[in-house]
C-alpha positions as CSV (number, residue, x, y, z in Angstrom):
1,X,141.2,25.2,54.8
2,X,140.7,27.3,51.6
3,X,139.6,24.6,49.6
4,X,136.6,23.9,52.5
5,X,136.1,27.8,52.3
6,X,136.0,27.9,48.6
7,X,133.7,24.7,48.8
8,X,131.5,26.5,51.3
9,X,131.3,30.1,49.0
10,X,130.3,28.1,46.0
11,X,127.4,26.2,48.0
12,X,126.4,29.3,49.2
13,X,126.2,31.1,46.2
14,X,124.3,28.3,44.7
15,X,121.6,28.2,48.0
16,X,121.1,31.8,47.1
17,X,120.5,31.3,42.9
18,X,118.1,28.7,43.7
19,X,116.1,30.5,46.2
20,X,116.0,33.5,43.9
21,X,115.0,31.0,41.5
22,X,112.0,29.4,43.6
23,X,110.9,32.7,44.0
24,X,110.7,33.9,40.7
25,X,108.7,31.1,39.7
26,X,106.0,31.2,42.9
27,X,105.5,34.8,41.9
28,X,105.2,34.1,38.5
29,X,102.5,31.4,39.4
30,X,100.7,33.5,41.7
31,X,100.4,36.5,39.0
32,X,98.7,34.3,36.9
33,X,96.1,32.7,39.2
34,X,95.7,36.6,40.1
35,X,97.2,37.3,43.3
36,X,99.5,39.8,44.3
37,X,102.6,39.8,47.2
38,X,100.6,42.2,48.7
39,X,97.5,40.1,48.8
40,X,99.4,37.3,49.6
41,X,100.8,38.3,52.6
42,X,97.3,40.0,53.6
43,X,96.2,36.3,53.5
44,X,99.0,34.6,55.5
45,X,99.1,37.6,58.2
46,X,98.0,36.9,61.8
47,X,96.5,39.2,63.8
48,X,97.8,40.2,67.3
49,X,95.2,41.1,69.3
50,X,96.1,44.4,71.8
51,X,97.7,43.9,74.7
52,X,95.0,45.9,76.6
53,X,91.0,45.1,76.7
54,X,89.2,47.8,75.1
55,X,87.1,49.9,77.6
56,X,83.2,50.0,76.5
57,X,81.5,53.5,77.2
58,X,80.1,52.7,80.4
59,X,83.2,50.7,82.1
60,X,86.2,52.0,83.9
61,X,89.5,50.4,83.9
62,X,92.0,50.8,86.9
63,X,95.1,49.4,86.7
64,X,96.8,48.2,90.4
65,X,99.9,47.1,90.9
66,X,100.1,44.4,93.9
67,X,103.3,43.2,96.0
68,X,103.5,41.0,98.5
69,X,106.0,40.0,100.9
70,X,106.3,37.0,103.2
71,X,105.5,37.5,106.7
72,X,105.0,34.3,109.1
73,X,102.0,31.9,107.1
74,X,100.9,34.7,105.3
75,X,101.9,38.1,103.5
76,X,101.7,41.4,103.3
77,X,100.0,42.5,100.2
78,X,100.5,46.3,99.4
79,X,98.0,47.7,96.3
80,X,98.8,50.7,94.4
81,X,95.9,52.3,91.9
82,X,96.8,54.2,89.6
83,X,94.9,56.7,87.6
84,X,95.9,55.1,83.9
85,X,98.2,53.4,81.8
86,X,99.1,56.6,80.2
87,X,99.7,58.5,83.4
88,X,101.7,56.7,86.0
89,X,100.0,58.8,88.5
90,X,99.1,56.8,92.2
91,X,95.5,57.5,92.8
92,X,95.9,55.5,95.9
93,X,97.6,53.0,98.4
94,X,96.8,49.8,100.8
95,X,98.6,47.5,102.9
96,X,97.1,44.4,104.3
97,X,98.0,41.5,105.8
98,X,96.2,38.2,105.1
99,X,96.9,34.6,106.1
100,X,97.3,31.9,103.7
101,X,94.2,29.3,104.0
102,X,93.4,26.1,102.3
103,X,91.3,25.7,98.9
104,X,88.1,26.5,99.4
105,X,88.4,28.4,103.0
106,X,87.8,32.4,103.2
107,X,91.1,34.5,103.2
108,X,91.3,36.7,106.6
109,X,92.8,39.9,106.3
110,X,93.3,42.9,108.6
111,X,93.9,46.1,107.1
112,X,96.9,47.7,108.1
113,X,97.3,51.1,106.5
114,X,96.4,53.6,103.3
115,X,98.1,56.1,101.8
116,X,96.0,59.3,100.1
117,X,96.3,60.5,96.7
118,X,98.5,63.7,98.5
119,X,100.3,61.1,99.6
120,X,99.1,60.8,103.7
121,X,99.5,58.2,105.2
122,X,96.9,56.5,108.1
123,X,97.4,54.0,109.9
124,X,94.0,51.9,109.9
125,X,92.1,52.0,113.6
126,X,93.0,48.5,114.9
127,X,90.9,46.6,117.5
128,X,92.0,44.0,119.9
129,X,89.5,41.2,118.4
130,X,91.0,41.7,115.0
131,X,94.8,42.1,116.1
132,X,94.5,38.5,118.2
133,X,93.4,37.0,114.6
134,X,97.0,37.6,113.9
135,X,98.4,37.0,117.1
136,X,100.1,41.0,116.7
137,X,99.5,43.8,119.1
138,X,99.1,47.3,118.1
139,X,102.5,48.4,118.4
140,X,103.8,45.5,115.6
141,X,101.0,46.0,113.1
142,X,102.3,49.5,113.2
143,X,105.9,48.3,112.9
144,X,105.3,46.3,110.0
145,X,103.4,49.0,108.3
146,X,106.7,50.5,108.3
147,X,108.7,47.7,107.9
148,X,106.4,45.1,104.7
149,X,104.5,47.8,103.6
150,X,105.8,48.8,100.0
151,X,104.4,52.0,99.5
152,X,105.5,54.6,96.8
């Protein structure tokens, strides 16, 4: 075992001299075509482009946060807006719940509820015609408001 260690410390050692080597003589070539380590790595550098799209003068950018949960063949989708990135402040609150359809068909939803920037909630004026789409009744679109809705 301490002949495989010593055989190990020596090859590492010599890994080490060589690359120091190596390096030595790249920069020493690269000094005298003219080029610098700074330069050099100005050259090989990627840029990274911002995780966030720069807002021009005359757009707005809202950021929502969606989350839906399963209900029957469709979901519940709650939205919350929020005023910025830099302040987690809720500007404002939905819940819906929509159906899932095949490509290419329109999505139904029915608009269950909203919650204000003070924080009220409403409960969205239901009508018979829109309730049978859904095969719900007044009374369980109200439950599930309480029950799929993810407000904050």
């Amino acid at each position: 075992m301490k002949r495989i260690l010593e055989h190990f410390a020596r090859g590492t050692a010599l890994i080490a001299v060589l690359s120091l080597g190596l390096f030595l003589v790249a920069a020493s070539i690269l000094k005298g075509v003219g080029w610098s380590l700074p330069d050099l790595l100005k050259q090989i550098s990627i840029s990274v482009p911002s995780s966030r799209p720069t807002a021009k003068a005359d757009e707005v950018q809202n950021y929502v946060l969606f989350t839906e949960v399963k209900f029957g063949d469709g979901q519940i989708i709650t939205g919350i807006k929020y005023t910025s990135t830099l302040r987690q402040q809720i500007n404002s609150q939905w819940c819906y719940i929509s159906e899932n359809t095949k490509a290419g068909e329109p999505t139904t939803r029915l608009q269950l509820a909203t919650v204000s920037q003070s924080g009220t909630q409403t409960i969205a004026p239901f009508t018979e015609a829109a309730l049978s789409q859904f095969g719900l009744t007044a009374q369980t679109a109200t439950s599930i408001v309480k029950s799929h809705c993810r407000f904050q």
